[in-house]
C-alpha positions as CSV (number, residue, x, y, z in Angstrom):
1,X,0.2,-27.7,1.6
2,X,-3.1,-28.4,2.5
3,X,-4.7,-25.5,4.7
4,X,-5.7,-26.7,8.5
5,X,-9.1,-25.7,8.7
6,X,-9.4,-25.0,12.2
7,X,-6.0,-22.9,12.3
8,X,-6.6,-19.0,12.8
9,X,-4.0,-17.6,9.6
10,X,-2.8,-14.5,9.9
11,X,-4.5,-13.1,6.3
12,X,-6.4,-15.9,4.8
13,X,-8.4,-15.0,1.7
14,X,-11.8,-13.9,2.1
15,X,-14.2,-15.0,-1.2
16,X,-17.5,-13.9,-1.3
17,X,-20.4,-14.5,-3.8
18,X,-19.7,-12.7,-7.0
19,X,-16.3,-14.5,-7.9
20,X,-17.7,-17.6,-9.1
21,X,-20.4,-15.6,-11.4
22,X,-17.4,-14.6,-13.4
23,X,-15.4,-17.8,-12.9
24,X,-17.7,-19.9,-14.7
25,X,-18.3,-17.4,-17.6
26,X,-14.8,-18.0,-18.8
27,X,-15.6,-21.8,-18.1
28,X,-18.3,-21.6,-20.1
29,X,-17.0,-20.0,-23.3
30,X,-13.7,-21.7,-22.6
31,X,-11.8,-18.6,-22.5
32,X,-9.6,-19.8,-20.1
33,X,-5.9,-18.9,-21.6
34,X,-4.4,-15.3,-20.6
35,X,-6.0,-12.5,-22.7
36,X,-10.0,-12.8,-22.2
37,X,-13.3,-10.2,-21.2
38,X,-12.7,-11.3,-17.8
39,X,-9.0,-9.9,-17.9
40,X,-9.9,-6.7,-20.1
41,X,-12.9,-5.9,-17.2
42,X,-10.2,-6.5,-14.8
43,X,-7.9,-4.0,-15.6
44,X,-10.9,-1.7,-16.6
45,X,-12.7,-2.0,-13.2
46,X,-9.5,-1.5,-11.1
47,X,-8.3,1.3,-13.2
48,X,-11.9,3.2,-12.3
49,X,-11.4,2.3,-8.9
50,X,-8.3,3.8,-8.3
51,X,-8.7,6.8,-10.7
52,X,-5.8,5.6,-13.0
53,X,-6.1,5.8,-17.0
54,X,-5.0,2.5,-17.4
55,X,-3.8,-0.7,-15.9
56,X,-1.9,-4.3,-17.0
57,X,-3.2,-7.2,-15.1
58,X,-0.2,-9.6,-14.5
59,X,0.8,-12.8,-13.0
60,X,2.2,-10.7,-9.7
61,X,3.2,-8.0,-7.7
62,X,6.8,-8.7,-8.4
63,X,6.4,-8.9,-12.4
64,X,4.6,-5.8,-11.8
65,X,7.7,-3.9,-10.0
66,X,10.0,-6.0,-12.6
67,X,8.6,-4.4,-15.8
68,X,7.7,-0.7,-14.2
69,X,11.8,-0.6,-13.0
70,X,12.5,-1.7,-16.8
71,X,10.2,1.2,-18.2
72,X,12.4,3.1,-15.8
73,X,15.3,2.0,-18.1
74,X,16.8,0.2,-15.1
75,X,19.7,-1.5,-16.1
76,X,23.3,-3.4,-15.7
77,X,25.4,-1.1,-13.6
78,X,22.5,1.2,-12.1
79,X,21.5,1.8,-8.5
80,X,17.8,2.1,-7.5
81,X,16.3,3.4,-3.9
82,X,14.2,1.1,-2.3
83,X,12.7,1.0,0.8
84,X,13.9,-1.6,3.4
85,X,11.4,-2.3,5.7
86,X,9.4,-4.6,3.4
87,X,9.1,-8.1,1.9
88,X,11.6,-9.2,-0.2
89,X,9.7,-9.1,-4.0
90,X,9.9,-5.8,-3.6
91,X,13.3,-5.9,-4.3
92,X,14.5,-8.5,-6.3
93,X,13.1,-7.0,-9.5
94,X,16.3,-4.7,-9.1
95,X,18.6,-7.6,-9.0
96,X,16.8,-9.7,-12.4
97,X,18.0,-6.2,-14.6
98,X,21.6,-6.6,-13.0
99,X,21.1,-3.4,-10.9
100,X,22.1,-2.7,-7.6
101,X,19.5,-1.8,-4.6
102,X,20.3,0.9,-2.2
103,X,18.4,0.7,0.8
104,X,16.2,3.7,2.8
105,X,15.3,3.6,6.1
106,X,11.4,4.1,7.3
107,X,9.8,7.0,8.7
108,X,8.6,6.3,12.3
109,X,5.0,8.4,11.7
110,X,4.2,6.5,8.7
111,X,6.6,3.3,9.2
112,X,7.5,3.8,5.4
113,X,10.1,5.6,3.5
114,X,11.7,8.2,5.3
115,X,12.0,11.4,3.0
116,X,14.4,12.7,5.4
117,X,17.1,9.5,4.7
118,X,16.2,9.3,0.8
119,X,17.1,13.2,0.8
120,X,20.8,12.8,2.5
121,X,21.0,9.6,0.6
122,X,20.2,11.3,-2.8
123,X,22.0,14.1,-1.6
124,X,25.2,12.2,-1.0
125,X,24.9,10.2,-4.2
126,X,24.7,13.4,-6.2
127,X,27.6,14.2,-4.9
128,X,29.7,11.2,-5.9
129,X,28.0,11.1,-9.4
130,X,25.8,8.4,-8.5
131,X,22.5,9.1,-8.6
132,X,19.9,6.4,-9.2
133,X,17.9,5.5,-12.2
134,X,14.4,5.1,-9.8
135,X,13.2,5.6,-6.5
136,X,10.9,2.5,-5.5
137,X,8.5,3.7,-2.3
138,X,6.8,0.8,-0.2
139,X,3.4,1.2,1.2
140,X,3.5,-1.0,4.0
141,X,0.8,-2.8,6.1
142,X,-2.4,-1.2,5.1
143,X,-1.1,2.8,4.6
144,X,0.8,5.0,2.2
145,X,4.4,6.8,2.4
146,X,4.4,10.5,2.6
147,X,4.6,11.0,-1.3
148,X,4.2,14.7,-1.4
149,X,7.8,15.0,1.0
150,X,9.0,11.6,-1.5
151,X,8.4,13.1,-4.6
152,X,9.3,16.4,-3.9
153,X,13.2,15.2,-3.4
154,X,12.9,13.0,-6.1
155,X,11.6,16.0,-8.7
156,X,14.7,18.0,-7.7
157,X,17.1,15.1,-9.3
158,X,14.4,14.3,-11.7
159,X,14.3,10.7,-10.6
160,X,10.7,8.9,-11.3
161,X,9.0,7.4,-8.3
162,X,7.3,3.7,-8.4
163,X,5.1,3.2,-5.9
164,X,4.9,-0.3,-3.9
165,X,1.4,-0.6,-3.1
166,X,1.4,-4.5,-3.4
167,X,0.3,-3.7,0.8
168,X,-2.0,-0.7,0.2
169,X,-4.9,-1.2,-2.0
170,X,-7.9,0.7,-1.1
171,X,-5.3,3.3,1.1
172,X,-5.6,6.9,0.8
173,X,-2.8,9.5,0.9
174,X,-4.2,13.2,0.9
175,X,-7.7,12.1,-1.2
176,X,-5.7,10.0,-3.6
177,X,-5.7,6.6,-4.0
178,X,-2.6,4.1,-2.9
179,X,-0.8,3.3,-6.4
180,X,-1.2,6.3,-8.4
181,X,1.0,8.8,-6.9
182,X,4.2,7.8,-8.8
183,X,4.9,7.2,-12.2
184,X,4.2,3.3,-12.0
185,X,1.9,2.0,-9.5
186,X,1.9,-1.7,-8.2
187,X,-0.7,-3.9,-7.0
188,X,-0.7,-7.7,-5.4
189,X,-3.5,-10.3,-5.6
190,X,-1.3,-12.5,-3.7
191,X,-3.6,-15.0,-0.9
192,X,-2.6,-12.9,2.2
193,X,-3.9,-9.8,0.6
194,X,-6.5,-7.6,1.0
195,X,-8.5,-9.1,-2.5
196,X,-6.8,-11.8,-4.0
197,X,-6.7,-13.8,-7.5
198,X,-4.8,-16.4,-5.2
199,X,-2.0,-15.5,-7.3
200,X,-1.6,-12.0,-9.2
201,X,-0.5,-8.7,-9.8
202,X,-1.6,-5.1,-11.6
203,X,0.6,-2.5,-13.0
204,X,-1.3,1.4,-13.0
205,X,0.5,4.4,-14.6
206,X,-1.1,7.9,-16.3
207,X,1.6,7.0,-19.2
208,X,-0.6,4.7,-21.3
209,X,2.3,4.9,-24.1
210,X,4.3,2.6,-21.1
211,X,1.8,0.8,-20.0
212,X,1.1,-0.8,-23.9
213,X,4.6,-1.1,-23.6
214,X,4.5,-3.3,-20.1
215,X,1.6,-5.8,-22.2
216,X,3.7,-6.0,-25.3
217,X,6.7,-7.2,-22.5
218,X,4.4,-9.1,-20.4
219,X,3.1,-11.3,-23.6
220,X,6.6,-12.6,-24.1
221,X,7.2,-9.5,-26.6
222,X,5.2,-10.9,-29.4
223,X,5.2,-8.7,-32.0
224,X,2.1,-8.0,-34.3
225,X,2.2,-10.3,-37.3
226,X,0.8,-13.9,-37.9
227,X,4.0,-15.8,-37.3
228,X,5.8,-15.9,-33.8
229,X,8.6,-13.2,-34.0
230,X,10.2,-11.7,-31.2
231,X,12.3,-8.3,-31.4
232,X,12.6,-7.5,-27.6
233,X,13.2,-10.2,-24.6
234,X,9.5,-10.7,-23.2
235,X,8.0,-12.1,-20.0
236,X,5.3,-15.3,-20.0
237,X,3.9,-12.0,-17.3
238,X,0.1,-12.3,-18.3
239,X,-3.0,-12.9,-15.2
240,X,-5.1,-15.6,-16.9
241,X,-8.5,-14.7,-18.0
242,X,-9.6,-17.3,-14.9
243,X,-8.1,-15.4,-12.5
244,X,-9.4,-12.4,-13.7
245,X,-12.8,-13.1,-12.9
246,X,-11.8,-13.7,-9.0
247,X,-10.4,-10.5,-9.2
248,X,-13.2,-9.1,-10.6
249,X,-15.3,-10.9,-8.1
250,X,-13.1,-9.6,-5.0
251,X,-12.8,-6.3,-6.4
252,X,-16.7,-5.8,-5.8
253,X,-16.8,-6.2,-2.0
254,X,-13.2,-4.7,-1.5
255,X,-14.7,-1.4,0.3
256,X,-16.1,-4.1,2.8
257,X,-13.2,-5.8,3.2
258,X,-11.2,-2.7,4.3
259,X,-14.1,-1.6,6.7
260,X,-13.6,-5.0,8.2
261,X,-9.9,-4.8,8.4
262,X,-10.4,-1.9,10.6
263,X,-12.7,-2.8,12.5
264,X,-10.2,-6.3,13.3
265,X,-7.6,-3.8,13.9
266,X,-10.1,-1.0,16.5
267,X,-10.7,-4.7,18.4
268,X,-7.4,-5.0,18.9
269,X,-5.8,-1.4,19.9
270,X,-9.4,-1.0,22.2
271,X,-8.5,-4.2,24.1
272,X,-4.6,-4.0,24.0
273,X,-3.4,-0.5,23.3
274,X,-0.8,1.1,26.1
275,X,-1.4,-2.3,28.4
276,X,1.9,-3.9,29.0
277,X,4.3,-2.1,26.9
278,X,1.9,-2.0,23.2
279,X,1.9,0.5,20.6
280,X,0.1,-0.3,17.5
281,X,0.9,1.2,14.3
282,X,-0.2,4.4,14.2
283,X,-2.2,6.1,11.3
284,X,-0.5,9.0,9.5
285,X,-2.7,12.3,9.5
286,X,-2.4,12.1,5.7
287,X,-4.4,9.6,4.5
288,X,-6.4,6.3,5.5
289,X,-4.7,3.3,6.0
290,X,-6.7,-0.1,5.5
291,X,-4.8,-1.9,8.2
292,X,-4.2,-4.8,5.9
293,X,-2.7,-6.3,9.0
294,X,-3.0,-5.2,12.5
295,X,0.9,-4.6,13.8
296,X,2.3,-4.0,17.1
297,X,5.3,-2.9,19.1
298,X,6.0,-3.8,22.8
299,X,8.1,-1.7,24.7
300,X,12.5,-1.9,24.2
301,X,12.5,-3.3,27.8
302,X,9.7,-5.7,28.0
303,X,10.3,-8.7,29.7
304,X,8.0,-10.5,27.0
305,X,9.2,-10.3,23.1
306,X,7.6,-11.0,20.1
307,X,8.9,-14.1,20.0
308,X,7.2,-15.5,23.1
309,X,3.8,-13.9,21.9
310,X,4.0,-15.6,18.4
311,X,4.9,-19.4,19.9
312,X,2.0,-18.8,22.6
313,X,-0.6,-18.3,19.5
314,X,0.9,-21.2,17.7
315,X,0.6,-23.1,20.6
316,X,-3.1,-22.7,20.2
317,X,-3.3,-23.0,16.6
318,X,-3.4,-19.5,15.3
319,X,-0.7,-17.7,13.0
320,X,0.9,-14.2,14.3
321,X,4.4,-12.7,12.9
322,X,7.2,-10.9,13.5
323,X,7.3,-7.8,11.4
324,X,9.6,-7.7,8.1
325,X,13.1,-8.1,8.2
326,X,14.6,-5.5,6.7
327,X,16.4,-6.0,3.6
328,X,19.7,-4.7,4.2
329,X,20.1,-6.8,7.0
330,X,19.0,-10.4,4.4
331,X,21.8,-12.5,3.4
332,X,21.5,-12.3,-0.2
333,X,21.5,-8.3,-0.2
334,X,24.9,-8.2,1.8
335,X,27.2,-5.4,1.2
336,X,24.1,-3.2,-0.1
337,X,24.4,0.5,0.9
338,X,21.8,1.7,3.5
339,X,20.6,5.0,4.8
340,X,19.0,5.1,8.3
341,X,16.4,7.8,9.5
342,X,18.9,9.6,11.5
343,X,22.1,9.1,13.7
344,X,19.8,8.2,16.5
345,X,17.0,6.4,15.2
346,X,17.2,3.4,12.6
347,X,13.6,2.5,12.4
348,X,13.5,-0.5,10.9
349,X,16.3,-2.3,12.8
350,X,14.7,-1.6,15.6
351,X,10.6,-2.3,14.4
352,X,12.0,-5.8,13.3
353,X,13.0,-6.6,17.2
354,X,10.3,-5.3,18.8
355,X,6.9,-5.3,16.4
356,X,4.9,-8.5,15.6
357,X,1.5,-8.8,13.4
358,X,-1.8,-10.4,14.3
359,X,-4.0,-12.2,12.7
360,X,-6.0,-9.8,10.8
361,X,-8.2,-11.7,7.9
362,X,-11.3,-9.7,7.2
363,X,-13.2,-13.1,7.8
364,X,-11.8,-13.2,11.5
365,X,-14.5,-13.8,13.9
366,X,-15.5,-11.7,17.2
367,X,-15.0,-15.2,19.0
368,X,-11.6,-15.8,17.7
369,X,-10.3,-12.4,17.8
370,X,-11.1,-12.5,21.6
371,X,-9.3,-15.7,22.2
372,X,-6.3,-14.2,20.6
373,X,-6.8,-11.0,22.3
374,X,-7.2,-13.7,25.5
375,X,-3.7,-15.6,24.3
376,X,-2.0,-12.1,24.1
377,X,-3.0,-11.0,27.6
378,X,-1.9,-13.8,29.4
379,X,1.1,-14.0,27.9
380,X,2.3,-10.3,28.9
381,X,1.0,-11.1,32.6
382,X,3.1,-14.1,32.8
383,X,5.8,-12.5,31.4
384,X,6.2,-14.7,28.7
């Protein structure tokens, strides 16, 4: 599909000026294949920026979670915990190794994991004998879980924690950087992220041991000798050294990009906040969220839904939507166990009725993000 240039997209990518620099050094030594300097810098420059020791560039987010739940040993048979309020890659990964995903609830402070549902869920499963082989957190829109609370559950079953932060590059949590509070961290390049490759993925750990490990996988488990053999079932998992050097590229003004993002978002909750039923997402008091996307919820007994707000926009050209379905409630995870926040609150059910996400792109103009701001306005006055 070609893109419609004069339609307002909810998280276009944003290139700048450096990405082509390194783009046409792997032309010009026709380095082109996966493996390359471009791909090697990568992995080198984003482990430096998030304070990790090391760091496998890969073909996307989802390979990434696929090989850090197989260095969890995940397997036929087993369950792992995964949050539910997020897209569905998150999750699949669990379903390619023939395990079974068990579904957690989100926190409404943070609108990710709840600690308090993965510890009566953990707590429950321990009891019946079942305890997982992994606890997958997902840092959604912009801002990190409460890992301290996360991890501290997961250390008394000794369960290892891979962290989702496909959404969350450039996040804080407590001074740390989103990604490398687990034992696996994952990152997305994907076009509606923060920095994109247009297609792409990164896999951060302080186990370097696993992380060779993940690149022996991710190179279709080619073992060391002249001839092809194989011992182990690989992955064709590798970035290409092209797409390396957008990364690299992106990965320069990516400070920028989040002070834009927030400043899209501050736009937004200074012209809409508490009119007509709106809450944004708030920030939690433990880190810095990036506000990858701006994301609102109107009040339970609004006359307008997010529905009606999303088909006004369209009307006028410009992308909004409604926030993630949770997975427990998707078709092709029917019958999967799920654990809401408490008796009285199941946060994500009730998010997914009531939230809906703006367009957000760092690029976004004043201009345009009034008109939407405009759009949005009249649509709650009319009452839909």
């Amino acid at each position: 599909m070609t893109p419609n240039p004069n339609r307002i997209y909810l998280s276009p990518p944003h290139l700048g000026e450096h990405e082509r620099h390194f783009v046409e050094e792997a032309f010009q030594s026709n380095w082109i294949a996966p493996c390359g300097p471009n791909q090697e810098a990568f992995e080198a420059e984003m482990a430096a920026y998030v304070g990790a020791p090391g760091a496998v560039a890969l073909s996307s987010g989802t390979a990434a979670v696929h090989l850090a739940l197989r260095l969890c040993d995940v397997g036929p048979g087993d369950t792992v915990f995964c949050s539910s309020l997020t897209f569905i890659g998150s999750a699949t990964p669990i379903l390619f190794l023939g395990a079974t995903p068990v579904f957690i609830d989100s926190e409404p402070e943070s609108w990710n994991l709840s600690p308090q549902a993965l510890e009566r869920a953990l707590r429950d499963a321990s009891q019946q004998g079942a305890l997982p082989k992994a606890v997958l957190v997902v840092n959604l829109y912009g801002q990190n879980a409460d890992m301290t609370a996360i991890q501290k559950v997961c250390d008394t079953y000794r369960l290892p924690v891979i962290e989702d932060a496909a959404e969350s590059l450039g996040a804080t949590y407590r001074g740390q950087a989103s990604g490398t509070l687990g034992k696996f961290g994952i990152y997305s390049f994907n076009g509606n992220k923060i920095i994109t490759t247009s297609g792409g993925g990164m896999l951060v750990s302080r186990d370097t041991a696993a992380l060779d490990k993940a690149r022996y996988w991710a190179t279709q488990a080619r073992d060391p000798v002249v001839h092809y053999e194989h011992s182990e079932l690989g992955y064709n998992y590798r970035m290409s050294n092209v797409l390396a050097g957008i990364g690299r590229g992106q990965l320069k003004v990516l400070d920028e990009r989040i002070a834009q993002r927030r400043a899209v978002f501050d736009r937004y909750r200074n012209a809409l906040e508490g009119k007509h039923g709106i809450t944004f997402m708030p920030e939690a008091a433990f880190g810095a969220s990036t506000r990858w996307l701006t994301v609102l919820t109107l009040d339970a007994d609004s006359p307008v839904k997010p529905h009606d707000i999303i088909a006004a926009l369209d009307a006028e050209n410009i992308e909004a939507r409604p926030v993630w379905k949770p997975l427990h409630l998707q078709p092709v995870f029917a019958g999967c166990a799920y654990t809401p926040h408490a008796a009285d609150c199941n946060f994500s059910e009730d998010v997914f009725v009531r939230g809906l996400c703006l367009p957000s792109g760092s690029s976004l103009s004043i201009e345009d993000q009034e008109r939407i701001i405009g759009i949005v306005r009249s649509t709650l006055q009319r009452g839909g």
